[in-house]
LUMTORMI-379550 format. One record per residue: residue in one letter; y, z, x of N, C-alpha, C in turn. Coordinates in steps of 0.001 Angstrom, whole numbers. Layout:
N
{'a', {Y, Z, X}, {Y, Z, X}, {Y, Z, X}}
...
***
This chain:
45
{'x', {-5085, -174474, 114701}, {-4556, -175779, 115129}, {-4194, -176603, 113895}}
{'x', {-2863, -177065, 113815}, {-2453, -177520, 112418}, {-3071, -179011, 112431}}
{'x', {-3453, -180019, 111748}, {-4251, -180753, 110971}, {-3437, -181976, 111320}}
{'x', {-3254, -182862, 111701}, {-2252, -184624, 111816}, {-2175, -184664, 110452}}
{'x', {-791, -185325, 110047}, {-367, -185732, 108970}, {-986, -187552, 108964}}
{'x', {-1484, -187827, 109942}, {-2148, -189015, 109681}, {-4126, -188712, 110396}}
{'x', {-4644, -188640, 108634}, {-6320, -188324, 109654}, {-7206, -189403, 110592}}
{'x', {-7048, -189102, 111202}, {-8041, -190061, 111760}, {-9661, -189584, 112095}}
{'x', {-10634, -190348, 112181}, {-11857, -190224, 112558}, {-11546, -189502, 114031}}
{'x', {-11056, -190001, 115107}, {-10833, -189792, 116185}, {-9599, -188669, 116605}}
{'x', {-10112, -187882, 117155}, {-8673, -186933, 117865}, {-7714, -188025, 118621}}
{'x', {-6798, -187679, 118515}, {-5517, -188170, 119448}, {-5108, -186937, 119956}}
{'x', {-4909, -187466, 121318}, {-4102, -186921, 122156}, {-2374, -185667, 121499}}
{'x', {-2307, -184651, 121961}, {-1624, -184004, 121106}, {272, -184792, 121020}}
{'x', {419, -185610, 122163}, {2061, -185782, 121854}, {1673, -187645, 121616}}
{'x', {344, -187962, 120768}, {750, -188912, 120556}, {342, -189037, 118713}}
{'x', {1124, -188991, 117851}, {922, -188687, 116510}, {602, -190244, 115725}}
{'x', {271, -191531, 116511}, {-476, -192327, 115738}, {-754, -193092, 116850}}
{'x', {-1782, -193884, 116159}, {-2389, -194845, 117054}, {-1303, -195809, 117785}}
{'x', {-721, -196329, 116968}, {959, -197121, 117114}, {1243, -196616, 118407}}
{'x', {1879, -195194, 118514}, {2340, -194505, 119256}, {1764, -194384, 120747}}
{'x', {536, -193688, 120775}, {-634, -194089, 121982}, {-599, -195209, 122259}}
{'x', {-359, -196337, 121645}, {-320, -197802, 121984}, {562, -197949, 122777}}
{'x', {1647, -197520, 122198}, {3059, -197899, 122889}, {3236, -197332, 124316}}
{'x', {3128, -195881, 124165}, {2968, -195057, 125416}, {2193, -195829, 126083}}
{'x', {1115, -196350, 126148}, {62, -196371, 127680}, {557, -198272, 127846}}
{'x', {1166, -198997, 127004}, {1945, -200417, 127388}, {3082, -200116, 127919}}
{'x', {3695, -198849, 127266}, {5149, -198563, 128645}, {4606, -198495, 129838}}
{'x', {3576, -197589, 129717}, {3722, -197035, 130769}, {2872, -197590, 131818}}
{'x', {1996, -198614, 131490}, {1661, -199717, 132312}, {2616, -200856, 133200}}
{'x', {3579, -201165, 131942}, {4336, -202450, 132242}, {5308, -201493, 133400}}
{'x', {5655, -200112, 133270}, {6674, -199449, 134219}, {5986, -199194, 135898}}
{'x', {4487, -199468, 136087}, {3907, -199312, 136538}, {3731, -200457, 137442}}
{'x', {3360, -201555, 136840}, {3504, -203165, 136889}, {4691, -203674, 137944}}
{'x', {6241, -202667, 137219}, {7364, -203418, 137276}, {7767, -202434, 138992}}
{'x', {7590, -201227, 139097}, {7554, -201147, 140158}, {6821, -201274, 141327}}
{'x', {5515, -201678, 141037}, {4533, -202420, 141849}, {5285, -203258, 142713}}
{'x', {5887, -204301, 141240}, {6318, -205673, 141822}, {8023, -205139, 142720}}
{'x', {8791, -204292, 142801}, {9903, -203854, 143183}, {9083, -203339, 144792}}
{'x', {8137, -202488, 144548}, {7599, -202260, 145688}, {7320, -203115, 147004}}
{'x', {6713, -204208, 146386}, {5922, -205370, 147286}, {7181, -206294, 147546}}
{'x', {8349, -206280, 146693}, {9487, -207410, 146991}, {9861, -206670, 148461}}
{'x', {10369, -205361, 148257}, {10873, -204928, 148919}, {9965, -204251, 150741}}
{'x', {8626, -204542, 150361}, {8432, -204034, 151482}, {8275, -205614, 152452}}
{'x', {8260, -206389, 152180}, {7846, -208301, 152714}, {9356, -208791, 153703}}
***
């Protein structure tokens, strides 16, 4: 298993190569989560 070019104390997840990155991913993918929630509930009222 090849080594992260950034070490961290902690494993990361394999398709996320920095903390930055994991950050970003799980705030997309919240706010996309969020945003069709709110598309959901407009549309079912």
């Amino acid at each position: 298993m090849p080594e992260n070019p950034i070490d961290n104390s902690v494993d990361l997840p394999p398709f996320a190569r920095s903390w930055t990155q994991l950050y970003t991913i799980v705030m997309g993918s919240l706010a996309v989560e969020i945003l069709l929630f709110y598309v959901l509930m407009r549309w079912l009222s």
